[in-house]
LUMKOLVEX-660991 format. One line per field, with one value per atom (N, C-alpha, C, O): residue in three letters; atom name; x, y, z. Coordinates in nm, 2 decimals, decimal comma. Example, Ala and Ser with C-alpha at 12.3 -4.5 7.8 and 13.67 -1.06 7.14 Angstrom:
! LUMKOLVEX-660991
code: (Ala / Ala / Ala / Ala / Ser / Ser / Ser / Ser) $
site: (N / CA / C / O / N / CA / C / O) $
east: (1,32 / 1,23 / 1,32 / 1,42 / 1,28 / 1,37 / 1,29 / 1,34) $
north: (-0,57 / -0,45 / -0,33 / -0,33 / -0,22 / -0,11 / 0,00 / 0,11) $
up: (0,78 / 0,78 / 0,78 / 0,85 / 0,71 / 0,71 / 0,79 / 0,80) $
This chain:
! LUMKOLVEX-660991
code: (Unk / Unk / Unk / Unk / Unk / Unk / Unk / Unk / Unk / Unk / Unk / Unk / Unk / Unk / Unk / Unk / Unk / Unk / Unk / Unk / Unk / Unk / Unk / Unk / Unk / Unk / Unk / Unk / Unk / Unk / Unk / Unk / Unk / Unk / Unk / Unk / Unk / Unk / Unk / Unk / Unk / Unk / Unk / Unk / Unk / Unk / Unk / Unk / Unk / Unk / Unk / Unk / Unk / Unk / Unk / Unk / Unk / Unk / Unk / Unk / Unk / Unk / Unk / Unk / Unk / Unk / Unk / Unk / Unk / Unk / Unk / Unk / Unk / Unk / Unk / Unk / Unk / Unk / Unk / Unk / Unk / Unk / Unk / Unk / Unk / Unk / Unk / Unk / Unk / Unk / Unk / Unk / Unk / Unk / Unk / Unk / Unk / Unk / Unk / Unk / Unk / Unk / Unk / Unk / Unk / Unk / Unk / Unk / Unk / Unk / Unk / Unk / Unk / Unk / Unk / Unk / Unk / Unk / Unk / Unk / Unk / Unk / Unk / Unk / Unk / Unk / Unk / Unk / Unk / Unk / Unk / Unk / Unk / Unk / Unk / Unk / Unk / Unk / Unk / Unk / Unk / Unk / Unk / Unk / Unk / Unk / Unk / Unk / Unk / Unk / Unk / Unk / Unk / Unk / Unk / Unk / Unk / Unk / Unk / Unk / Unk / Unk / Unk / Unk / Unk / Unk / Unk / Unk / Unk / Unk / Unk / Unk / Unk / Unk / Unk / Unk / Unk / Unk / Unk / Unk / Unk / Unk / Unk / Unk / Unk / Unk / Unk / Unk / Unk / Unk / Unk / Unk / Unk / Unk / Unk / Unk / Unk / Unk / Unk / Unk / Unk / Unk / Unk / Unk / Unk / Unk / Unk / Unk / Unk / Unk / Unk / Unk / Unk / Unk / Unk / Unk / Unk / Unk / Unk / Unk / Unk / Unk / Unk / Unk / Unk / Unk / Unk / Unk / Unk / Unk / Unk / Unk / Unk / Unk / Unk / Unk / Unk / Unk / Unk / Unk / Unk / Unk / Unk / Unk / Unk / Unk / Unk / Unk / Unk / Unk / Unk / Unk / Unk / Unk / Unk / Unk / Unk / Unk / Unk / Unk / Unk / Unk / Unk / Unk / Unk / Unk / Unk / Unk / Unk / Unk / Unk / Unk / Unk / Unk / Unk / Unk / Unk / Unk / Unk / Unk / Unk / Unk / Unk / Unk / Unk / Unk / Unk / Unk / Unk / Unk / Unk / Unk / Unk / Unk / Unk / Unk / Unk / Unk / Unk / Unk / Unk / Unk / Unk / Unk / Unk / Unk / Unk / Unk / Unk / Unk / Unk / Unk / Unk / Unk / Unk / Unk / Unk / Unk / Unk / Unk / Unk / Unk / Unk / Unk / Unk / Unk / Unk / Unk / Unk / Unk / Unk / Unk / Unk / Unk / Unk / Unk / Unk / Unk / Unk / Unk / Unk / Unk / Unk / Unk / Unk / Unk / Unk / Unk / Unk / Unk / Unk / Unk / Unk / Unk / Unk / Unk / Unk / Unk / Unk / Unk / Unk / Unk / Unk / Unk / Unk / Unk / Unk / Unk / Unk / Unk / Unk / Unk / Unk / Unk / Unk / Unk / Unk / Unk / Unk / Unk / Unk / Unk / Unk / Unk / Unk / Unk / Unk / Unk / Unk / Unk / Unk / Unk / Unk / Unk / Unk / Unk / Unk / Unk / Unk / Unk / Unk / Unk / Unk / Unk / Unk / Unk / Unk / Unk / Unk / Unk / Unk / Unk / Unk / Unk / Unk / Unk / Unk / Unk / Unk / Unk / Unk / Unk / Unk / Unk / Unk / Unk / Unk / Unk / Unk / Unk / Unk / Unk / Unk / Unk / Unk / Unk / Unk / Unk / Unk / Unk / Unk / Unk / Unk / Unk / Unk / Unk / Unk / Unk / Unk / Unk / Unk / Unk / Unk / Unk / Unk / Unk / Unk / Unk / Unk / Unk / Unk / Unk / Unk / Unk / Unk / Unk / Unk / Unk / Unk / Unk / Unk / Unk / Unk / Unk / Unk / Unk / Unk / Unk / Unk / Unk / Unk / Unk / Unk / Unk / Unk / Unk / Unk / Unk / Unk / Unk / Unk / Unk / Unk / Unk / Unk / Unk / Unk / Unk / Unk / Unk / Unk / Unk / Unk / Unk / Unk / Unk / Unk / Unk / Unk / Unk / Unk / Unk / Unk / Unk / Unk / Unk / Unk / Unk / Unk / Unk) $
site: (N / CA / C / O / N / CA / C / O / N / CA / C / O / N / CA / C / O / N / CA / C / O / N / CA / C / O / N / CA / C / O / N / CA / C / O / N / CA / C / O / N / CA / C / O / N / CA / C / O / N / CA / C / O / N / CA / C / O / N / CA / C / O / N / CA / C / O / N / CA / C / O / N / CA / C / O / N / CA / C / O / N / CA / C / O / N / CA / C / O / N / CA / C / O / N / CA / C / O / N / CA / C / O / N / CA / C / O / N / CA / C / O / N / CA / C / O / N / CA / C / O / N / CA / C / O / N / CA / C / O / N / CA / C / O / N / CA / C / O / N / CA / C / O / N / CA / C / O / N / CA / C / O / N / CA / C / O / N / CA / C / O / N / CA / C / O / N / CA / C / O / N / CA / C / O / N / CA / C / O / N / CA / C / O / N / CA / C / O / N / CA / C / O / N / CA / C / O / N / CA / C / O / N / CA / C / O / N / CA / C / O / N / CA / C / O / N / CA / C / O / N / CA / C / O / N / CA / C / O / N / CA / C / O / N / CA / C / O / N / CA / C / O / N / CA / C / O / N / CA / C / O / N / CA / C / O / N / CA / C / O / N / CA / C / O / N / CA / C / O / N / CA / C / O / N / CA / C / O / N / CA / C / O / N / CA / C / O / N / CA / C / O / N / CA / C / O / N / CA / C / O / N / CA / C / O / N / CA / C / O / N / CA / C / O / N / CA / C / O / N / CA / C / O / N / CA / C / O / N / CA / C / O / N / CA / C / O / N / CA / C / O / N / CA / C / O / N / CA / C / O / N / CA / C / O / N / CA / C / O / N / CA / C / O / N / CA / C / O / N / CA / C / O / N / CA / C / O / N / CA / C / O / N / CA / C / O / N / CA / C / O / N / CA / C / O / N / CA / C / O / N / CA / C / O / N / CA / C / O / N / CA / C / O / N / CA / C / O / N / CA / C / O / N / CA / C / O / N / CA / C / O / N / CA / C / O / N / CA / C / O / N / CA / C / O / N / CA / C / O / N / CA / C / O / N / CA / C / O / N / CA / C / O / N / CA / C / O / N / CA / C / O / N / CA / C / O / N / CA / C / O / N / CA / C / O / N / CA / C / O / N / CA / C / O / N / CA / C / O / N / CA / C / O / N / CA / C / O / N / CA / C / O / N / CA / C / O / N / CA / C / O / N / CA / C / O / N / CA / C / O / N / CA / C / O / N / CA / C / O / N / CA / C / O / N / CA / C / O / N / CA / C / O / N / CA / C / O / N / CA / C / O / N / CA / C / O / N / CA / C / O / N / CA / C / O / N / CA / C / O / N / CA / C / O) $
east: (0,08 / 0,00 / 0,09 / 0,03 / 0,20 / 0,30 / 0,38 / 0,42 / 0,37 / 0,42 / 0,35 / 0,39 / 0,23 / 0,12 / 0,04 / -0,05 / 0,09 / 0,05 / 0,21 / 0,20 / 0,32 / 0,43 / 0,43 / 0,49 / 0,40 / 0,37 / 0,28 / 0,32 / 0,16 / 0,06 / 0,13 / 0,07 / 0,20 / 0,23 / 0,35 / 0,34 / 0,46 / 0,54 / 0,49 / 0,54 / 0,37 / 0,29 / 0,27 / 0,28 / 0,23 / 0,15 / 0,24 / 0,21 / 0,34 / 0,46 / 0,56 / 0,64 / 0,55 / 0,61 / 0,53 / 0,57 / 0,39 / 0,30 / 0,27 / 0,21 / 0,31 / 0,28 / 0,42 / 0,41 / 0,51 / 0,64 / 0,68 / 0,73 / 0,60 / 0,66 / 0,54 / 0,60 / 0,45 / 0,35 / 0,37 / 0,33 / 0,43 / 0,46 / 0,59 / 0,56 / 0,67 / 0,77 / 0,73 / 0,79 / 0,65 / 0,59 / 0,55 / 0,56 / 0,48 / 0,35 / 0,44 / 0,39 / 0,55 / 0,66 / 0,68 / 0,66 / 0,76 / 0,82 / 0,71 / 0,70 / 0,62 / 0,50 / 0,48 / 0,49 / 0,46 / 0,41 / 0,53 / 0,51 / 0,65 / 0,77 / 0,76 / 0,73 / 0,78 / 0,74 / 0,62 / 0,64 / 0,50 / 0,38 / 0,38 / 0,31 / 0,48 / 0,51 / 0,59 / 0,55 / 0,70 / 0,85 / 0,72 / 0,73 / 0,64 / 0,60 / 0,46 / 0,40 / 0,42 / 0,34 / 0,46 / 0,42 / 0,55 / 0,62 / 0,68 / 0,72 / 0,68 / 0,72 / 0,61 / 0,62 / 0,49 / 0,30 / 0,31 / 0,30 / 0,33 / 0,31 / 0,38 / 0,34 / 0,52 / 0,60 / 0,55 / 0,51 / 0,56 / 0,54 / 0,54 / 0,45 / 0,65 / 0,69 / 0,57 / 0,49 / 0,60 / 0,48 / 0,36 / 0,32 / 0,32 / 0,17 / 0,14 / 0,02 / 0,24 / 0,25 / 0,21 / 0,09 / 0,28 / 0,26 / 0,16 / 0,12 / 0,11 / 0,00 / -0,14 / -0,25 / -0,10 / -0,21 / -0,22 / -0,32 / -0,11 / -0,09 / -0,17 / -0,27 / -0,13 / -0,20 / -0,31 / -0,38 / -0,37 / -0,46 / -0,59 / -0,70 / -0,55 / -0,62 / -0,59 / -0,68 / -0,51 / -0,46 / -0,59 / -0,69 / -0,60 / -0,70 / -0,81 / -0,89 / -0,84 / -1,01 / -1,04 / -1,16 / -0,93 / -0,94 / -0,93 / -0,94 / -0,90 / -0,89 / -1,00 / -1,05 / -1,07 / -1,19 / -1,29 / -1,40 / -1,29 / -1,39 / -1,40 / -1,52 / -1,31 / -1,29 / -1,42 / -1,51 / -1,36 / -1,47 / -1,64 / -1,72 / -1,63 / -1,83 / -1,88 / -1,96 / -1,81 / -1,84 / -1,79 / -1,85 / -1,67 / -1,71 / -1,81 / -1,88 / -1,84 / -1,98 / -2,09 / -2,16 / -2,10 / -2,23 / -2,18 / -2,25 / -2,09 / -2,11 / -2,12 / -2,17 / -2,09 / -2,12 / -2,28 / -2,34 / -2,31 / -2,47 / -2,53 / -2,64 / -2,46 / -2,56 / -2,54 / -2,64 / -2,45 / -2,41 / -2,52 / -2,59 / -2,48 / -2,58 / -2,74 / -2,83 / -2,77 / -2,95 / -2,99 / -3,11 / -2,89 / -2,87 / -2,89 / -2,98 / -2,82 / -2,80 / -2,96 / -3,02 / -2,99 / -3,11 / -3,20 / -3,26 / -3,25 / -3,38 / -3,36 / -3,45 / -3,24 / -3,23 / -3,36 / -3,43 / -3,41 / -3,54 / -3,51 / -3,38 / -3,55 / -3,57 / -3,54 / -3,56 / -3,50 / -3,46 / -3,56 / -3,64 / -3,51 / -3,59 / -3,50 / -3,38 / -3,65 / -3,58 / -3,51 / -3,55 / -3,43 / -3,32 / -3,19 / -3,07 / -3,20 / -3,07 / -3,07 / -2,97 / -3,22 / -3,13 / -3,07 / -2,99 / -3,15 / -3,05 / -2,92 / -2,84 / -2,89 / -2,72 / -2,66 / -2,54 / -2,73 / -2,65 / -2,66 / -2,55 / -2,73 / -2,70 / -2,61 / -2,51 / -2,59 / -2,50 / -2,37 / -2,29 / -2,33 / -2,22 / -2,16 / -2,04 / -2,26 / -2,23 / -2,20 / -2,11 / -2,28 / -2,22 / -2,08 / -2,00 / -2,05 / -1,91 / -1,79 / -1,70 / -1,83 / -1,75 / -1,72 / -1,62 / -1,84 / -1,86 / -1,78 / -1,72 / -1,80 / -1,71 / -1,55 / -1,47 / -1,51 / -1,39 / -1,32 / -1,20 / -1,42 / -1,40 / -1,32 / -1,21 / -1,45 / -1,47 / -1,36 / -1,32 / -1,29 / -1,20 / -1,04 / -0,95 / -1,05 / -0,94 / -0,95 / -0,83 / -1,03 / -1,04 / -1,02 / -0,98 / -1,05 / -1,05 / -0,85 / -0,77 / -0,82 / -0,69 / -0,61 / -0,52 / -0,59 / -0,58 / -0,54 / -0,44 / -0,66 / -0,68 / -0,58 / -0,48 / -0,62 / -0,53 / -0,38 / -0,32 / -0,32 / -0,21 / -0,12 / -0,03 / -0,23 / -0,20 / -0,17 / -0,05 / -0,29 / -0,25 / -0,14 / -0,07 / -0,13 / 0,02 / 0,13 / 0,23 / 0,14 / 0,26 / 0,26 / 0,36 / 0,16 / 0,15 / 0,23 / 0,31 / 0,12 / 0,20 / 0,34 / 0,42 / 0,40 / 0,54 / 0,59 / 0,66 / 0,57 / 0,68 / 0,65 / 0,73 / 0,51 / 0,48 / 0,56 / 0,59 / 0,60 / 0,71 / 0,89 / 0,97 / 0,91 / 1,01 / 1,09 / 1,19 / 0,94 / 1,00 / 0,97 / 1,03 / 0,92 / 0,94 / 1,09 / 1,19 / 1,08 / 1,22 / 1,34 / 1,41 / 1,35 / 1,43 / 1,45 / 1,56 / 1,29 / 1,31 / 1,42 / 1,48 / 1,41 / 1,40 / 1,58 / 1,64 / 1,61 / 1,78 / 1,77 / 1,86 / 1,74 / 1,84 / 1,82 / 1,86 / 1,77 / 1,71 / 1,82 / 1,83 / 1,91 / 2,01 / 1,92 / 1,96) $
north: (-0,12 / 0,00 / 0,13 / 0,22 / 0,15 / 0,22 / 0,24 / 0,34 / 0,15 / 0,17 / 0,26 / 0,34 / 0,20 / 0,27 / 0,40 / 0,45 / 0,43 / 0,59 / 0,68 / 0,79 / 0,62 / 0,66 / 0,69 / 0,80 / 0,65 / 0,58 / 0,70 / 0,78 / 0,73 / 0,86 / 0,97 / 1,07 / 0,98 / 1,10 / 1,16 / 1,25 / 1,08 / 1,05 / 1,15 / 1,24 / 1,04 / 1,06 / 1,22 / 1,30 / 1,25 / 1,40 / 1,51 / 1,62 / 1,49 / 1,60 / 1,60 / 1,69 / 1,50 / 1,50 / 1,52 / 1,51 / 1,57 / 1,57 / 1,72 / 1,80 / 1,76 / 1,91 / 1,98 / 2,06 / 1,95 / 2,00 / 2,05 / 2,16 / 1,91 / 1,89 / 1,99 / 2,05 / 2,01 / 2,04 / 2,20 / 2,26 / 2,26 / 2,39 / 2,39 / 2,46 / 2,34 / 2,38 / 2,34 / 2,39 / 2,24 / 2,22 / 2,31 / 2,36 / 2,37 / 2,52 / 2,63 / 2,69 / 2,68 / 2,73 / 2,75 / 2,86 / 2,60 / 2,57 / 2,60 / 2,68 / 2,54 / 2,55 / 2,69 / 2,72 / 2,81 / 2,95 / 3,02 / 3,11 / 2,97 / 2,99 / 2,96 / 3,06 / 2,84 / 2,75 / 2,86 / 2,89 / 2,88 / 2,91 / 3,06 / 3,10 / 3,15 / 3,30 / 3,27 / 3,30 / 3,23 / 3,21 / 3,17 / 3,22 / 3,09 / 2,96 / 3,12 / 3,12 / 3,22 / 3,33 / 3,46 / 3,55 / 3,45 / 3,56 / 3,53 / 3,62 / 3,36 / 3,35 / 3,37 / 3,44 / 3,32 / 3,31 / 3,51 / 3,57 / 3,56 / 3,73 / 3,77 / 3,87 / 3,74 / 3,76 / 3,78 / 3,69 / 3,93 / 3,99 / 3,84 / 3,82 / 3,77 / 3,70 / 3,59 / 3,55 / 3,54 / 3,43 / 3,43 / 3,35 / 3,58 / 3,58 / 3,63 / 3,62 / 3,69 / 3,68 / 3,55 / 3,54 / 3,47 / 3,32 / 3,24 / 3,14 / 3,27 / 3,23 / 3,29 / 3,23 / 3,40 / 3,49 / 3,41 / 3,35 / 3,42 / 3,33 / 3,22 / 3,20 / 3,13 / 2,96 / 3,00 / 2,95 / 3,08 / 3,10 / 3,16 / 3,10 / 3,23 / 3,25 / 3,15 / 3,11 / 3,12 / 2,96 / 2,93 / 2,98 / 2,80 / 2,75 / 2,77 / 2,67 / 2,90 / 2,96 / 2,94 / 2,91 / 2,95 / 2,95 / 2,82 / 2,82 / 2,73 / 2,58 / 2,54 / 2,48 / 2,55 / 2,49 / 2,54 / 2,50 / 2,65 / 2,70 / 2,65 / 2,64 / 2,61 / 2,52 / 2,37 / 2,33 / 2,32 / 2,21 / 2,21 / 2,12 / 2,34 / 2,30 / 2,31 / 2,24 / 2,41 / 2,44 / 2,26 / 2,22 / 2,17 / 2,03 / 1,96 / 1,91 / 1,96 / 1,92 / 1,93 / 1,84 / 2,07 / 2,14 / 2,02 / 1,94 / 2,05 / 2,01 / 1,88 / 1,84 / 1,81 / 1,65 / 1,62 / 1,54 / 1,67 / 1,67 / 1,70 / 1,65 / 1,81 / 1,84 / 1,75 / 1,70 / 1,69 / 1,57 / 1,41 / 1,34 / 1,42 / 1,25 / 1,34 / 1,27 / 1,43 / 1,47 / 1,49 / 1,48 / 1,53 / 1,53 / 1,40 / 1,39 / 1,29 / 1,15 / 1,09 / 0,99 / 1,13 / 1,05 / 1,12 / 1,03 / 1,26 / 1,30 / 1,21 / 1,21 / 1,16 / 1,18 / 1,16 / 1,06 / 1,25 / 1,17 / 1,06 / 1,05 / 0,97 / 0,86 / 0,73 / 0,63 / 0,72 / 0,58 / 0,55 / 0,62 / 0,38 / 0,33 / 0,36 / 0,40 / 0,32 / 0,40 / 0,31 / 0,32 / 0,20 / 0,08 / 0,18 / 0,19 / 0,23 / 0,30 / 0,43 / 0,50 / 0,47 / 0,60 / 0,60 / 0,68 / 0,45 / 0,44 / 0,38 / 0,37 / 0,34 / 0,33 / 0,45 / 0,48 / 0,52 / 0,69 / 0,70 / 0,69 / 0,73 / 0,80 / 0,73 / 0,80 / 0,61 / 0,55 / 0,58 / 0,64 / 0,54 / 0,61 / 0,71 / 0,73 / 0,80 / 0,94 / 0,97 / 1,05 / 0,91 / 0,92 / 0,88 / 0,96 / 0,76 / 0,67 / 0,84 / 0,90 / 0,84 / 0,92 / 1,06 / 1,10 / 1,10 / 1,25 / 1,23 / 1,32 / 1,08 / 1,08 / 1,06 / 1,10 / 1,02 / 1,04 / 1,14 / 1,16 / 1,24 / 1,41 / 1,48 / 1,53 / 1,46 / 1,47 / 1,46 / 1,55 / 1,29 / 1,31 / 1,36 / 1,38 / 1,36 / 1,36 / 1,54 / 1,57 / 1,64 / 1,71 / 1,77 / 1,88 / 1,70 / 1,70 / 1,67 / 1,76 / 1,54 / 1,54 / 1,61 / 1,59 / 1,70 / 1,83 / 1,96 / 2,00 / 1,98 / 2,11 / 2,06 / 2,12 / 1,92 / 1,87 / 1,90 / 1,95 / 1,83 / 1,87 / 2,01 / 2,05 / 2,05 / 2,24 / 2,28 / 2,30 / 2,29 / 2,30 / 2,29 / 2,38 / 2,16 / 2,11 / 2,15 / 2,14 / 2,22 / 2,24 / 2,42 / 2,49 / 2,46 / 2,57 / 2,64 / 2,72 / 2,50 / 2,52 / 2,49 / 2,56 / 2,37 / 2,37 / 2,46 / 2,48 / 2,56 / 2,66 / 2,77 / 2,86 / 2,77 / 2,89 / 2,88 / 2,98 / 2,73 / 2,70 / 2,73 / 2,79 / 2,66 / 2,73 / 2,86 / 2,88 / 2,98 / 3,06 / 3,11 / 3,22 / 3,10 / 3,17 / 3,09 / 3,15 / 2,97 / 2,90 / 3,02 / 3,08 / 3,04 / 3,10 / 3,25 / 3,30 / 3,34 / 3,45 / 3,45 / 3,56 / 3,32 / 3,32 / 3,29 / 3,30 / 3,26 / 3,26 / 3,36 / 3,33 / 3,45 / 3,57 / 3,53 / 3,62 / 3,44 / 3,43 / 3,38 / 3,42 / 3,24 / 3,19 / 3,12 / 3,04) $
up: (0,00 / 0,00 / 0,00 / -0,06 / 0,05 / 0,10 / -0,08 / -0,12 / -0,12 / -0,25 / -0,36 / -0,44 / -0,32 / -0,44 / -0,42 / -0,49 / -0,29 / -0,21 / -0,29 / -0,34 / -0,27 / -0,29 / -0,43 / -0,44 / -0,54 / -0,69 / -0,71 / -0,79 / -0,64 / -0,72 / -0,63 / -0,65 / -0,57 / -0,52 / -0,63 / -0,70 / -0,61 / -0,70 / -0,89 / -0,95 / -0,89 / -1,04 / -1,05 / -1,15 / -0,88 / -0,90 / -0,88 / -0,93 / -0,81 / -0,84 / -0,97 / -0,99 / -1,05 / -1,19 / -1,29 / -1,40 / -1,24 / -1,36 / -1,29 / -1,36 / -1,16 / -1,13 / -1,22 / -1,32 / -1,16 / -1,22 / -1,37 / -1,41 / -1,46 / -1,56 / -1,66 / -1,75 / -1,65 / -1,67 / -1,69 / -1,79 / -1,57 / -1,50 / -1,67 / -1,76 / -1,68 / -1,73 / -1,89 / -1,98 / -1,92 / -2,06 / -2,10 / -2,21 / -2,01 / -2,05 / -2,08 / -2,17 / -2,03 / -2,10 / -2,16 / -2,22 / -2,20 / -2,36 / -2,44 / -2,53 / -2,40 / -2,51 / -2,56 / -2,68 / -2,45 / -2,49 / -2,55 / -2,62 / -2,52 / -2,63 / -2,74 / -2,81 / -2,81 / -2,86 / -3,00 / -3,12 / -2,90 / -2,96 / -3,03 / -3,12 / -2,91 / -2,95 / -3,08 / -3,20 / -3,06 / -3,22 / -3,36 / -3,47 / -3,34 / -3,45 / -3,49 / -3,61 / -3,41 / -3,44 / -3,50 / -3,57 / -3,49 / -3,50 / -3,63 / -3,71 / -3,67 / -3,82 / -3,90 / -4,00 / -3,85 / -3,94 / -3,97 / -4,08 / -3,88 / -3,94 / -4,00 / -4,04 / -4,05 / -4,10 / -4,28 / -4,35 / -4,31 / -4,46 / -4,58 / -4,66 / -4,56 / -4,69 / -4,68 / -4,77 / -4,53 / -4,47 / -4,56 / -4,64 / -4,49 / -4,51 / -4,68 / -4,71 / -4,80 / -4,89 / -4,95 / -4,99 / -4,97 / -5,00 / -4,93 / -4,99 / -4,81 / -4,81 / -4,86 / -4,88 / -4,87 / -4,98 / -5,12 / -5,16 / -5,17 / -5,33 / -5,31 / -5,38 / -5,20 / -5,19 / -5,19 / -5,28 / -5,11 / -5,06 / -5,23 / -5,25 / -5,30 / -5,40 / -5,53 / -5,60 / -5,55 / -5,63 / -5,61 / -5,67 / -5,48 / -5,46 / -5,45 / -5,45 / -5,44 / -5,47 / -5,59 / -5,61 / -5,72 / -5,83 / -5,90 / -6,03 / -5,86 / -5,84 / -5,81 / -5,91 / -5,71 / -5,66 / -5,71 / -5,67 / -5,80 / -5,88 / -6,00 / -6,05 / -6,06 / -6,17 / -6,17 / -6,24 / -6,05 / -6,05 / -6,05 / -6,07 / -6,01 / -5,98 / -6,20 / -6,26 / -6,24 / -6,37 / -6,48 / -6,58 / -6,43 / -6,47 / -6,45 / -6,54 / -6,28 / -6,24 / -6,33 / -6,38 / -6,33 / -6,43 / -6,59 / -6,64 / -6,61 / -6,78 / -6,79 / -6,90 / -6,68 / -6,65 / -6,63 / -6,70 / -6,57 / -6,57 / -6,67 / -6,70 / -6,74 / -6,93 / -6,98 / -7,03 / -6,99 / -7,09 / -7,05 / -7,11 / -6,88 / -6,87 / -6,89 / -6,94 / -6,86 / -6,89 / -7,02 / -7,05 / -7,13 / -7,29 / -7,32 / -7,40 / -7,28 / -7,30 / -7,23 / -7,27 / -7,15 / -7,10 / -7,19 / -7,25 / -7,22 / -7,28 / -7,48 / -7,56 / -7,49 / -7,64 / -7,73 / -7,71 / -7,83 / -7,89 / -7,98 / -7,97 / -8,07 / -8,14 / -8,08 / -8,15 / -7,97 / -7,90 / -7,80 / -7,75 / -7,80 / -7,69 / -7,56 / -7,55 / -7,45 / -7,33 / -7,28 / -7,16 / -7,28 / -7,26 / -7,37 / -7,32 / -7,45 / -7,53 / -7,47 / -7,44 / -7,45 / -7,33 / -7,24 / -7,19 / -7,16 / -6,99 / -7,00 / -6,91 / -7,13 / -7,14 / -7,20 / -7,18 / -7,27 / -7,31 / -7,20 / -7,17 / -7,09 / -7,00 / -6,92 / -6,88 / -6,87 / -6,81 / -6,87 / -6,80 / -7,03 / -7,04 / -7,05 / -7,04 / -7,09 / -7,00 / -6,89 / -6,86 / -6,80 / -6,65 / -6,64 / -6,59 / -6,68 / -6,67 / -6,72 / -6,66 / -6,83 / -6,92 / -6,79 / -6,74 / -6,77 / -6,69 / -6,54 / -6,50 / -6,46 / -6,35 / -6,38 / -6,30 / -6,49 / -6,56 / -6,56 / -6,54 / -6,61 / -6,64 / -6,52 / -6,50 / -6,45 / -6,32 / -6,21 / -6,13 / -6,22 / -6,14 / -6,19 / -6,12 / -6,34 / -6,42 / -6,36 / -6,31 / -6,35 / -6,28 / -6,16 / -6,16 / -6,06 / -5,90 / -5,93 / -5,92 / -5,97 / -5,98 / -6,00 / -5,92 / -6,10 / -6,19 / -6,06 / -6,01 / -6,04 / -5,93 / -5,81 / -5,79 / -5,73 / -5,63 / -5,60 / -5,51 / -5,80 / -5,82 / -5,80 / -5,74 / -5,90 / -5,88 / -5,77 / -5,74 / -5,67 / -5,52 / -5,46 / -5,42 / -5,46 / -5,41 / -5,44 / -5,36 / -5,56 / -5,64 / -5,60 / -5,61 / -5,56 / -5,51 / -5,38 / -5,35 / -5,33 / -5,14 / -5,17 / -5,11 / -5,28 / -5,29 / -5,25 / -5,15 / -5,40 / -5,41 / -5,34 / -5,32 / -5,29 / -5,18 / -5,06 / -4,99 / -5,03 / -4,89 / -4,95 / -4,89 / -5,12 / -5,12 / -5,08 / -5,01 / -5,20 / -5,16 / -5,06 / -5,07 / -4,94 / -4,79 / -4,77 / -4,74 / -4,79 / -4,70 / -4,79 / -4,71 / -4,89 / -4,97 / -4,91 / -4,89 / -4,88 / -4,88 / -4,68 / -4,64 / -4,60 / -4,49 / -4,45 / -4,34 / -4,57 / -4,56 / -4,65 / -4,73 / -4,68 / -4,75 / -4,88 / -4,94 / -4,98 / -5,08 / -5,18 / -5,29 / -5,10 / -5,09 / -5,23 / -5,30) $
């Protein structure tokens, strides 16, 4: 019993202590990691990502839209039976999620290649532009 009284007391001055000196580091830690985020070049490039991708993600709803003209084109078609429209429209659909993600992929990419060189150049501007 003497052990496991010794054990949470033990527990509660190392978790008082350590705690006391984590919260520290941490508000250190959290000031430096704020003082780089305001930083002119920072927030430059994050501006850039930042509109990139508005203009990225705008791209897709207007595939969306043209994917849907196409399978509602394919289903109204006149002269067929309605067994040849529900496969025009099926492969329209097939074709239009194609579009679609060949799209989403597209924008994703972009993105990424964005934030790339949006982190280069801060890392770049952040050594002297070595």
């Amino acid at each position: 019993m003497k052990g496991k009284v010794g054990l949470v007391i033990g527990l509660a001055a190392g978790y008082v202590l350590g705690s006391r000196a984590g919260r520290e580091r941490y508000e250190q830690i959290k000031a430096q990691a704020l003082k780089v985020w305001n930083l002119d070049p920072v927030q430059d490039q994050v501006g850039k990502v930042k509109d990139f991708a508005k203009q990225q993600a705008m791209a897709l709803p207007s595939t969306l839209w043209d994917s849907a003209v196409k399978v509602t084109k394919a289903a109204s078609s006149k002269g067929t039976t309605p067994g040849q429209k529900l496969d025009d429209a099926i492969k329209a659909g097939k074709d239009s999620a194609a579009d679609i993600d060949a799209a989403a992929a597209t924008s994703a990419s972009a993105v990424k290649d964005a934030v790339d060189d949006a982190f280069d150049d801060s890392s770049d501007a952040g050594r002297g532009g070595a």
